[in-house]
C-alpha positions in Angstrom: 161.4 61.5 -8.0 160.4 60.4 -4.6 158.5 57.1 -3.3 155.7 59.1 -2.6 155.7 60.8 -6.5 155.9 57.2 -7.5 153.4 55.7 -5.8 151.1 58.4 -6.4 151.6 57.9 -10.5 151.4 54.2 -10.1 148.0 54.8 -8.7 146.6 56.9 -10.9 148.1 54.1 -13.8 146.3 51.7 -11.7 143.0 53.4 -12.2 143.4 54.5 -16.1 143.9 51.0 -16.6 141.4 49.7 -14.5 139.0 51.1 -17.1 140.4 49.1 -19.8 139.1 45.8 -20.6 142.5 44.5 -21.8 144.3 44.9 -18.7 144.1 42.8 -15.5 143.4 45.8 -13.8 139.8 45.8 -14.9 139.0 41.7 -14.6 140.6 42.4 -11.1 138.3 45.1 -10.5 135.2 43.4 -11.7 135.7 40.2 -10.0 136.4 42.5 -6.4 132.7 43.7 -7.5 131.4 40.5 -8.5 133.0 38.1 -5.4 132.6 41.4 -3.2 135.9 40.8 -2.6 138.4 43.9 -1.4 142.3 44.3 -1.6 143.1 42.0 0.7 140.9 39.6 0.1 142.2 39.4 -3.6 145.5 38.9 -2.5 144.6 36.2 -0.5 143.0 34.4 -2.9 145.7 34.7 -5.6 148.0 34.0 -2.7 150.3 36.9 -3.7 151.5 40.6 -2.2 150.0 43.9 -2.9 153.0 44.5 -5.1 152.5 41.3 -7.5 148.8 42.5 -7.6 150.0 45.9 -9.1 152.6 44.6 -11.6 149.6 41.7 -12.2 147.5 45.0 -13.3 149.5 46.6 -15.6 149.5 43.2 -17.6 147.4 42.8 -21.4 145.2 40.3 -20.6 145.2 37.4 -23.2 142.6 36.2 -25.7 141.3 33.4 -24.1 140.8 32.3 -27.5 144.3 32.0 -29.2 146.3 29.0 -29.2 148.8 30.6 -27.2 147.0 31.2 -24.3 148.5 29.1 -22.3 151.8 30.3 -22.4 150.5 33.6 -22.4 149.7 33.0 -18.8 152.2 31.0 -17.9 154.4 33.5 -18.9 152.2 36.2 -16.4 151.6 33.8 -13.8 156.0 33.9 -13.7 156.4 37.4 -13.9 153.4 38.3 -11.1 153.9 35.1 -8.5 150.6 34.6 -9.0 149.1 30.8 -10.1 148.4 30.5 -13.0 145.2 28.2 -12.4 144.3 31.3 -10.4 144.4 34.1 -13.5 142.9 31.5 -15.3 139.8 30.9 -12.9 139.9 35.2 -12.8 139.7 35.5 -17.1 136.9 32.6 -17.2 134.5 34.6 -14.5 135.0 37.6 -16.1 134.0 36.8 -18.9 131.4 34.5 -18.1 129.6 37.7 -16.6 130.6 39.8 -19.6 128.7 37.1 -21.9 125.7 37.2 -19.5 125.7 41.0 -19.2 125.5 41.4 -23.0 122.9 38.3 -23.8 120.6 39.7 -21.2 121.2 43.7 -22.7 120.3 41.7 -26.4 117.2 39.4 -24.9 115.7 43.2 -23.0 116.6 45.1 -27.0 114.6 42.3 -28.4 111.8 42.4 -26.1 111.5 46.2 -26.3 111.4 45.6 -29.6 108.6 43.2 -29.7 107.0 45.2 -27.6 106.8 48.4 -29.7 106.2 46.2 -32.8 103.5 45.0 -31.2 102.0 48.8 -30.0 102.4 50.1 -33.5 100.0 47.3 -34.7 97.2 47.9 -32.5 97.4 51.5 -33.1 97.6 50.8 -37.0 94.1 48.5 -36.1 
C-alpha cells in the first residue's frame, strides 16, 4: 500500500469516527465547533503534533463516571503525548454542552407540551 492509500483510509477512519460519540474524534470535533477552534489551533492547545491528534482520535473515550477514569486517561494521555489535564478539560466541555443541549431540547418538549395542553382546553371550553 502506498503513503498516499494510507493516509487517504486514515482519513476517511477519521471521519467515521468522528461521528461516534465514544471516540475522541467526535469530542475533538465538537470542541473545534464549540471553541471555533481549527486543526492547528487544537494542536496547540493540547500542545501535541498532527499525528498524536490522529492516534488521540481513534481512542474510546472513557466514562467520566467509572472509578477508573483516571487511569483511563492517564493511560491515553501516554500513548497520544497529549496532557492529560488537557483531555480531561476536552471530556468535561463536551459534555457540559451535551447536558445543556439535551436539558434545553427537554425544557422546549415540555413547553410545547404545555402549550398544546393548554390549546386543547380552550377549544374543549
Amino acid at each position: 500500500m502506498s503513503e498516499d492509500t494510507n493516509v487517504n483510509m486514515s482519513q476517511i477512519m477519521l471521519n467515521k469516527l468522528s461521528q461516534r460519540q465514544d471516540y475522541f474524534a467526535w469530542y475533538l470535533s465538537q470542541y473545534k465547533i464549540n471553541e471555533n477552534h481549527n486543526t492547528e489551533q487544537m494542536i496547540n492547545f493540547l500542545q501535541t503534533s498532527e499525528k498524536d491528534i490522529e492516534r488521540l482520535s481513534m481512542c474510546r473515550v472513557p466514562n467520566s463516571k467509572a472509578f477508573d477514569f483516571m487511569q483511563k486517561i492517564k493511560v491515553i494521555a501516554n500513548f497520544t503525548n497529549v496532557d492529560s489535564f488537557k483531555l480531561i478539560m476536552v471530556i468535561r466541555k463536551v459534555e457540559s454542552i451535551l447536558a445543556l443541549r439535551n436539558n434545553s431540547t427537554a425544557a422546549t418538549q415540555m413547553l410545547l407540551a404545555a402549550r398544546e395542553k393548554k390549546d386543547q382546553q380552550t377549544e374543549d371550553n
